[in-house]
N, C-alpha and C positions, 0 to 999 in steps of 0.2 A: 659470947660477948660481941664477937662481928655483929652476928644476925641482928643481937639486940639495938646496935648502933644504927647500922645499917635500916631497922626498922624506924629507928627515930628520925632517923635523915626525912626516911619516905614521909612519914606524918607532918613534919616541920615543910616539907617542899607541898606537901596536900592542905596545909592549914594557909602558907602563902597564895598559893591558886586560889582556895578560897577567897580571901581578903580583899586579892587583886578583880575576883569573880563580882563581888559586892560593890567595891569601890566604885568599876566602870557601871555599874548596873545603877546605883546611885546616883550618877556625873549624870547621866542620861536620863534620870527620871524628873531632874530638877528641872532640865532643861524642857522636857515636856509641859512641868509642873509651869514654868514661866514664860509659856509662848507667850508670844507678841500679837496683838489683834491690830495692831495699826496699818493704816494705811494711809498712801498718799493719795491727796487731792488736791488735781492742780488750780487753782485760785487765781483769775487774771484779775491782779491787782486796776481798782477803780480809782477817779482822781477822790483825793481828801481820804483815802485809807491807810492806815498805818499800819507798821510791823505787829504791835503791840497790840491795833484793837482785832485784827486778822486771830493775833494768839490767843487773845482774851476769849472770841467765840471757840475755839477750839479746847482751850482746856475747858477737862469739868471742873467739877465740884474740887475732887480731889488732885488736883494738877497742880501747882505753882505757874503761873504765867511765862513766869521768867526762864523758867525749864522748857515749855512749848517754845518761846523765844529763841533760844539757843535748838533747841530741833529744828525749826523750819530755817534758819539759819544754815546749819550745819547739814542738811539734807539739797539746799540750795546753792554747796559753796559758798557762802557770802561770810563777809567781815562784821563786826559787831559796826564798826563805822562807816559799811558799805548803804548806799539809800535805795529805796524802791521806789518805782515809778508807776504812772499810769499806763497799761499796756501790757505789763508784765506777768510771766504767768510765773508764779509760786508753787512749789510742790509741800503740801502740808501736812506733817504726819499729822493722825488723829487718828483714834479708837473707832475702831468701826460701829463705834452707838452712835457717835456723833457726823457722820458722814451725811446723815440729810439733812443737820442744824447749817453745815457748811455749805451745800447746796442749794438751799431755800435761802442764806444771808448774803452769798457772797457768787457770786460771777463764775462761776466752775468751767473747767474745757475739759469737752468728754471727748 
């Protein structure tokens, strides 16, 4: 009767290994599964440019503007009521498809 116990412990501590063997193996596949291709580019804001139309070139298709807004934002430190100026360099996240749309429309500092 021990032995038999004793053997179920072992199975029940070997089926948890398992479990916890997957779980982490899972955590870490997703995370592969959703790298990030973004990158910054820094953007020296020109006079009559705005936050808005800066994000507008930046998202695609499938972007929400107002999502890139709050990125280039939040990547810059800045407030939603903070303003930008001519001069100023901006760090823009963007998909790395888009990194020569930003380049070829807007003022880049390499």
């Amino acid at each position: 009767m021990k032995k038999r116990n004793h053997q179920r412990k072992l199975n029940n501590i070997w089926k948890y290994v398992f479990l916890l063997a997957v779980l982490v193996l899972s955590f870490t596949q997703l995370g592969w599964m959703y790298s990030d291709d973004t990158v910054l580019v820094p953007v020296r804001v020109e006079k009559g440019e705005t936050l808005w139309h800066i994000a507008t070139v930046a998202a695609d298709g499938d972007t929400d503007v107002r999502n890139v807004v709050n990125s280039i934002l939040k990547a810059n430190h800045l407030a939603h009521n903070d303003d930008i100026y001519p001069g100023q360099v901006l760090q823009v996240p963007v998909g790395s498809h888009r990194v020569s749309l930003l380049e070829t429309t807007f003022t880049t500092v390499k």
